[in-house]
C-alpha positions in Angstrom: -15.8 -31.3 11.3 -13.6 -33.9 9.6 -11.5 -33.0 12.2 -13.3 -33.8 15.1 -14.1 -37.0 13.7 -11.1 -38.0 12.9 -10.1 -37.1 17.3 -13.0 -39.3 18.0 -11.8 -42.1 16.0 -8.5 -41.7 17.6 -9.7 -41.6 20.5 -9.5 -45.8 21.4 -6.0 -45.1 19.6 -5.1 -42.6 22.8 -6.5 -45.2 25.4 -4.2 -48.0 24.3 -1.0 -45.9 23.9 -2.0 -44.5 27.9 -1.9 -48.3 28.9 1.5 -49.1 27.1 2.9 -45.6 27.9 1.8 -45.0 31.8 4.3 -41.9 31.7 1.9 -40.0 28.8 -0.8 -37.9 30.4 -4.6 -37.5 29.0 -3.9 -33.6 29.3 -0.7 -33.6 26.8 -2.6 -35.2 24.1 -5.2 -33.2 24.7 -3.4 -30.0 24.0 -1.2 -31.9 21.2 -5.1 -33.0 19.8 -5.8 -29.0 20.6 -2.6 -27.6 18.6 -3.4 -29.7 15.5 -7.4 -28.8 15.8 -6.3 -25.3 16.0 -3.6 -25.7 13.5 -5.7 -27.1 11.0 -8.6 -24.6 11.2 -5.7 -21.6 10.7 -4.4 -23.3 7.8 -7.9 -24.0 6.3 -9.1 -20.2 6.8 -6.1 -19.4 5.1 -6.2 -21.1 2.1 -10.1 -20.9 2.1 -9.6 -17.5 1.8 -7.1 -17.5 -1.1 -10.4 -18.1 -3.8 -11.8 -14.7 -2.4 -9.1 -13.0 -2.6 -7.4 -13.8 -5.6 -9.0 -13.2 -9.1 -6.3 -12.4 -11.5 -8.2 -15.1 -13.9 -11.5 -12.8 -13.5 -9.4 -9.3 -14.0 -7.6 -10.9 -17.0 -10.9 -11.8 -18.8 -12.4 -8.9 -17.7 -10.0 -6.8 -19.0 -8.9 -8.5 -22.5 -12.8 -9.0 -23.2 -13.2 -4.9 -22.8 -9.5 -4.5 -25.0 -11.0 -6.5 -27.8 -14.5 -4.5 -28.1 -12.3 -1.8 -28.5 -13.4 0.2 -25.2 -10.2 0.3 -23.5 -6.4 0.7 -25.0 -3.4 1.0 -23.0 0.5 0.2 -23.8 -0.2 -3.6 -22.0 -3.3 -4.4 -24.0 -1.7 -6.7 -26.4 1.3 -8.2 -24.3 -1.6 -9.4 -22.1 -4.8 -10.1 -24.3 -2.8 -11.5 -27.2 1.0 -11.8 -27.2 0.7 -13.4 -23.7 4.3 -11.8 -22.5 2.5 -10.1 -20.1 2.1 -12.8 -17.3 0.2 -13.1 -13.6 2.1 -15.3 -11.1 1.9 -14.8 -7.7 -1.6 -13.4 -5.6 -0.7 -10.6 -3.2 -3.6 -9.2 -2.8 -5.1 -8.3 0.8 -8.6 -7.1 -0.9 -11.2 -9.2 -3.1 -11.2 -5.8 -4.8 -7.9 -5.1 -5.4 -6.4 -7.6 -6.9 -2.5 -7.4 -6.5 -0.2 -9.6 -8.1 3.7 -10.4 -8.9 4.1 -11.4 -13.0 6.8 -10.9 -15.6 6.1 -8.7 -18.9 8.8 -9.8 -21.2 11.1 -11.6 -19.3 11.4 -9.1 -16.4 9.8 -8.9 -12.9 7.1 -6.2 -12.2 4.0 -5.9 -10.3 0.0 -6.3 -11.7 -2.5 -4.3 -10.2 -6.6 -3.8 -11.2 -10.0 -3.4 -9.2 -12.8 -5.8 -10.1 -15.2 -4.1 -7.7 -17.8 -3.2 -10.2 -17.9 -6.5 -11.9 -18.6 -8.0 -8.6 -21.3 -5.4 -8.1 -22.7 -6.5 -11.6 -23.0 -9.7 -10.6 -22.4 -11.9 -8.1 -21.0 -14.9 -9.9 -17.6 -13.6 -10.6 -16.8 -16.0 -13.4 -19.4 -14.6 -15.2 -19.4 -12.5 -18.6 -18.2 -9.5 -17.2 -20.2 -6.0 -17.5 -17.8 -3.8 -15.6 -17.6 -1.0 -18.8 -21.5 0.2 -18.0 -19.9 1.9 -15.1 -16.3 2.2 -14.9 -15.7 3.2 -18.6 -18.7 5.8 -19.1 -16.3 8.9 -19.2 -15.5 10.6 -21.3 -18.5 10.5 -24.1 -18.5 10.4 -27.7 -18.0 14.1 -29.0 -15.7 15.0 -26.2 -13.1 17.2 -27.5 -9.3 17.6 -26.6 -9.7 20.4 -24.9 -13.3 19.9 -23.2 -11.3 16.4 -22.1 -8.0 18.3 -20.8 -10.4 20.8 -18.4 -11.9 17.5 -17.1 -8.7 16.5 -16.2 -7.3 19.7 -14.2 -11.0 19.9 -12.5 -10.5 16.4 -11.6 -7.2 17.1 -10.2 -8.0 20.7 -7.9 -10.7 18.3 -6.5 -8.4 15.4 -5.8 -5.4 17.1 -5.4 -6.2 20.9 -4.3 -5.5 24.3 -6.6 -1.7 23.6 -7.9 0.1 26.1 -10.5 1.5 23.0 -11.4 -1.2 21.0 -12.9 -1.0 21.8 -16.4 2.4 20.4 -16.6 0.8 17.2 -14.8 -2.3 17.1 -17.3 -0.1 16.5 -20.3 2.0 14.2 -18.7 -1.3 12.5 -18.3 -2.0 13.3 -21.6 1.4 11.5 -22.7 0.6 8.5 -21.2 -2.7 7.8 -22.8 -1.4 8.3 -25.7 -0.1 4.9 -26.3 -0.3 5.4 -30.5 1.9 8.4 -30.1 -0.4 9.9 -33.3 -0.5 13.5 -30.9 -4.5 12.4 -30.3 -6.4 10.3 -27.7 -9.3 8.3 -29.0 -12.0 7.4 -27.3 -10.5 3.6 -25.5 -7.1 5.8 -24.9 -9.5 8.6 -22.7 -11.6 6.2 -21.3 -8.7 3.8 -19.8 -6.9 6.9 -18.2 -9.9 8.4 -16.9 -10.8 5.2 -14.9 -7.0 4.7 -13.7 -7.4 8.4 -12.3 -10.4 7.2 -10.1 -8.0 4.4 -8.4 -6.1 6.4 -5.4 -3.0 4.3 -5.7 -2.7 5.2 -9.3 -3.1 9.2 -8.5 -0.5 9.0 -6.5 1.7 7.2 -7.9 1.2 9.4 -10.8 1.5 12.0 -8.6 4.7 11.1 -7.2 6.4 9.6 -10.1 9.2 11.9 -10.0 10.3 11.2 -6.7 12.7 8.3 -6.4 10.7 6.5 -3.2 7.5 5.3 -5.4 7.3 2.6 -8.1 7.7 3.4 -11.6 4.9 3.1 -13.5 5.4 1.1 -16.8 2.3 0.9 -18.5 -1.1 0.2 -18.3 -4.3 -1.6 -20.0 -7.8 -0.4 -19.2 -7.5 0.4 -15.6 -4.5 -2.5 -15.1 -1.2 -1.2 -14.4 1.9 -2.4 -14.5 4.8 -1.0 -12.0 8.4 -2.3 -11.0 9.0 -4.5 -8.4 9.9 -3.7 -4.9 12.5 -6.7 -3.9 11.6 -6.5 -0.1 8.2 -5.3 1.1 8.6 -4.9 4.6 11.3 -2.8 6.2 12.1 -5.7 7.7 14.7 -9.0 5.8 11.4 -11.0 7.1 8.2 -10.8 7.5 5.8 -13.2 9.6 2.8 -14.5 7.3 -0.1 -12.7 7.4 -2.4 -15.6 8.8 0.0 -16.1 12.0 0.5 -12.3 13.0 -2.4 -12.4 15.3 -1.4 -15.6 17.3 1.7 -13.8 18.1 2.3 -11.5 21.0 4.0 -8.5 20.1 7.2 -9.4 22.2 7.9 -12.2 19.7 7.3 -10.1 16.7 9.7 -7.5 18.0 12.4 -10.4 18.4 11.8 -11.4 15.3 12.4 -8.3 13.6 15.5 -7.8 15.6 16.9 -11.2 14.5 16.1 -10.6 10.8 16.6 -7.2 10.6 19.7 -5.3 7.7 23.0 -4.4 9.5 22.6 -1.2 11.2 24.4 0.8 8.3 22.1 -0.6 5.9 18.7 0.7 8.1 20.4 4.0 8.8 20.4 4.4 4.7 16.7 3.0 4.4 15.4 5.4 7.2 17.4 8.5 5.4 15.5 7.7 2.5 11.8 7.2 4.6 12.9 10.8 5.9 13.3 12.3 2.4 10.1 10.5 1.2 8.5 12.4 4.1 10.1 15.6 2.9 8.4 15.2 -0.4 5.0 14.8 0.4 5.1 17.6 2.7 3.9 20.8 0.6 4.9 18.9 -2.6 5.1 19.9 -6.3 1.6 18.5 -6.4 -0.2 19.3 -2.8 0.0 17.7 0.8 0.2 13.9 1.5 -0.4 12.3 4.4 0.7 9.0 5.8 -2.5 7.6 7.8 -1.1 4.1 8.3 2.5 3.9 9.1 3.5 0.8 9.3 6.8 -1.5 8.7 4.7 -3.5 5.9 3.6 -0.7 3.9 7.2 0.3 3.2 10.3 -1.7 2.1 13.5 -1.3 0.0 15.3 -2.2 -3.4 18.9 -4.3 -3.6 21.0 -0.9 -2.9 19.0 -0.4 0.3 17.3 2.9 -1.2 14.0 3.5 0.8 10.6 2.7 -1.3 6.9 3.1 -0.5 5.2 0.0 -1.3 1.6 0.8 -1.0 0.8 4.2 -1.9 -3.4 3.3 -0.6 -2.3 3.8 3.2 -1.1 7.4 1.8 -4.2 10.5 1.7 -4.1 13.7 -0.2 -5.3 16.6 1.7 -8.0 17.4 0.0 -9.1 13.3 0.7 -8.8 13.8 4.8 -10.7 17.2 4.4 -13.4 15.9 2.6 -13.8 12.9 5.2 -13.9 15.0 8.0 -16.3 18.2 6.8 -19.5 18.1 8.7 -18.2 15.2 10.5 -20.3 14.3 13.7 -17.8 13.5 16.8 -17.4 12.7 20.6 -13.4 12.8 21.1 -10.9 12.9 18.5 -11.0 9.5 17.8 -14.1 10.0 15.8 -12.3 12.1 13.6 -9.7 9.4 12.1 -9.4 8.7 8.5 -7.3 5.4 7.8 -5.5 4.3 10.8 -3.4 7.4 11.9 -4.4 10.6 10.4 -6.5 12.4 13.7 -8.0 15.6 13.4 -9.2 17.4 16.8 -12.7 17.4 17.3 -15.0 20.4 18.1 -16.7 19.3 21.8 -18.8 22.4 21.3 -20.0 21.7 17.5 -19.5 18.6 17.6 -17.7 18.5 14.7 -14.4 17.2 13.5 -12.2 20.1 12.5 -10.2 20.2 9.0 -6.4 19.6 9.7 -4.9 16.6 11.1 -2.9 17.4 14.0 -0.4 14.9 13.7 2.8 15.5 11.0 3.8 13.1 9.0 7.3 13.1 10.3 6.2 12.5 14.1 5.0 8.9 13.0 7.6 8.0 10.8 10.0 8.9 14.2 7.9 6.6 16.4 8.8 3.7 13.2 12.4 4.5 13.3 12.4 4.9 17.4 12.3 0.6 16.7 13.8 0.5 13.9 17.2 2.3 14.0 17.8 2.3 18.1 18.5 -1.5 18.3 22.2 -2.2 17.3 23.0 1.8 17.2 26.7 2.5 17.3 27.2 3.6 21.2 28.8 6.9 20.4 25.5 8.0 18.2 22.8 6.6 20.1 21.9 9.0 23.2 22.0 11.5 20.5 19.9 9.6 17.9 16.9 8.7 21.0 17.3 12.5 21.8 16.3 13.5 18.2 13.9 10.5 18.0 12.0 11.6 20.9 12.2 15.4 20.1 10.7 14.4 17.0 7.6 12.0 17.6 6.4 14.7 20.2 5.8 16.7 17.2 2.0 18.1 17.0 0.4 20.8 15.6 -1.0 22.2 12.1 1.9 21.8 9.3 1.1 25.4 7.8 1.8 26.9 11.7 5.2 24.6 12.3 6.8 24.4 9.0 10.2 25.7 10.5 10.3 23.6 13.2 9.4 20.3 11.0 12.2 21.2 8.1 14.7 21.5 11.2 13.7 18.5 13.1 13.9 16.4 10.1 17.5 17.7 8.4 18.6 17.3 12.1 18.0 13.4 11.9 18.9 12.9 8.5 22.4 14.8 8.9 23.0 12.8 12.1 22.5 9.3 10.0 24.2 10.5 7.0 27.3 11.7 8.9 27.8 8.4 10.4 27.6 6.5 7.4 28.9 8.9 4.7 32.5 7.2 4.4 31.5 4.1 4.5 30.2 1.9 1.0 27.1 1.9 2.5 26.5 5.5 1.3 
């Protein structure tokens, strides 16, 4: 509204300029008035929406308030609550919920993530005292015993995470982590504040996947904060356009930009070998099946040396996830049986009912990334053979337990065609 006044008051201001200045047109200020009107209202829901969602001040108190009860522990609690070398700086977060942010912890650069869902739930001032440990830290009771809490553990994971042989290895690395007094023991903060990290997906599988050199390391955790490393570039991309303007864009200019600001080709071959290994992990891993269901250039990025990393592990879905969505699903097509953005399983038209397995691979849509990615700028002696492998590979479809050959080929087909080209050279 200010706005508008303020183009009505000019108004007079336009009349006298059109006088003096015959050659100005009333239609060029009106779309220069229109640009700034519509300039200003972008910029306003931008920053308007910064208050919703960025809370860190809420999570902090929420969080140190729990720590000095004594209902939560964690190997954070006291670089945050009291030593104050724990730090939030900048808001990254693209949920109220989630809150995301960059921060140092002793002088180095790391990553702060916690949910304030439930306090928000509790109450709908979010400044108020929070309440959030009714709920979230309820599990496990007083009286729980080591044992009674490690078989809540491996139950949680088989549901989570499907029957694994390898889960008991996983419970006490769990086990180790809670552990933050290193006395052999949990006490009853120590249980509580892993227990509620296990209930946030991103932590699972980070957890999950903390061997595998294409996650963030976890560092430590308060509560259900934790603290990983930090990814230097976020997008596959050298730059990314800001969130607000993506949709004012066509998609012509966003693939010019990306070409423009885009690594040497060397330097994307080495980030896509990685994307493909990544892929090669999560496909019948230590720890179950993962799938991908939103691939996307922003939810995977890169480190200094150009080694691949996944930077949000939420747009990832265990198996077990996907086939709990879709049981006793109701659907029309196939499109009604989509979890996330890209993870499709094939609907019964007879039962009308989504079926179990996503039809899909993971690898397919990681090829129709790098079709983009890696064919602009291709040496001219690799790239017929590089779109011939791309295209071979994005037509992949099918259930992963019937095609397992033909995946492991397509994929150590690609990655030995990148890695020969760029073997000898310091980019390897």
């Amino acid at each position: 509204m200010r706005r508008v006044v303020q183009l009505v008051l000019f108004c007079p201001l336009s009349m006298g300029l059109q006088s003096r200045l015959p050659g100005i047109k009333v239609k060029y200020l009106f779309f220069a008035w229109l640009g700034i009107f519509v300039g200003s209202w972008v910029v306003y829901m931008h920053y308007s929406s910064y208050s919703e969602l960025c809370r860190g001040h809420v999570c902090q108190m929420i969080i140190c308030d729990q720590y000095n009860k004594g209902i939560i522990s964690g190997s954070t609690c006291k670089d945050l609550c009291k030593d104050h070398t724990l730090v939030f700086q900048h808001c990254l977060s693209s949920s109220p919920t989630q809150q995301v942010y960059s921060g140092l912890w002793k002088e180095k650069e790391v990553i702060i993530k916690c949910g304030i869902e439930e306090a928000l739930k509790a109450d709908g001032n979010p400044d108020s005292a929070p309440r959030r440990d009714v709920v979230l830290f309820s599990k496990p009771t007083r009286g729980t015993s080591m044992d009674e809490f490690k078989e809540m553990l491996l139950n949680f994971l088989k549901s989570n995470l499907g029957d694994q042989v390898s889960f008991t290895n996983l419970v006490n690395k769990i086990m180790a982590m809670a552990d933050v007094s290193r006395d052999g023991k949990l006490s009853l903060a120590e249980a509580k504040s892993i227990w509620a990290l296990l209930q946030l997906n991103d932590f699972l599988l980070t957890l999950s996947l903390h061997e595998k050199e294409h996650t963030s390391q976890l560092l430590g955790h308060c509560g259900d904060l934790y603290v990983t490393e930090k990814i230097r570039h976020t997008s596959l991309y050298t730059v990314e356009v800001p969130r607000f303007l993506q949709p004012l864009l066509p998609a012509a200019i966003h693939r010019v930009l990306h070409r423009w600001f885009s690594p040497a080709w060397p330097q994307r071959a080495k980030i896509a070998i990685g994307l493909l290994e990544f892929v090669e992990e999560i496909f019948h891993g230590m720890y179950g099946n993962f799938y991908i269901c939103e691939a996307g250039f922003k939810n995977m990025g890169y480190n200094d040396r150009h080694d691949f990393k996944m930077v949000d592990l939420r747009k990832v879905a265990t198996e077990m996830t996907i086939r709990g969505f879709l049981k006793g699903r109701h659907c029309e097509q196939n499109m009604d049986c989509t979890y996330g953005r890209d993870c499709v399983a094939p609907c019964d038209k007879l039962m009308k009912q989504c079926k179990s397995d996503v039809v899909q691979p993971n690898l397919a849509k990681v090829c129709g990334l790098l079709q983009e990615y890696l064919l602009h700028g291709a040496p001219s002696d690799l790239k017929d053979e590089l779109q011939k492998q791309l295209k071979t590979c994005t037509t992949l479809s099918g259930l992963a337990s019937q095609m397992e050959v033909h995946h492991s080929l397509v994929l150590s087909s690609l990655k030995t065609l990148l890695w020969k080209k760029i073997s000898n050279t310091k980019y390897s």
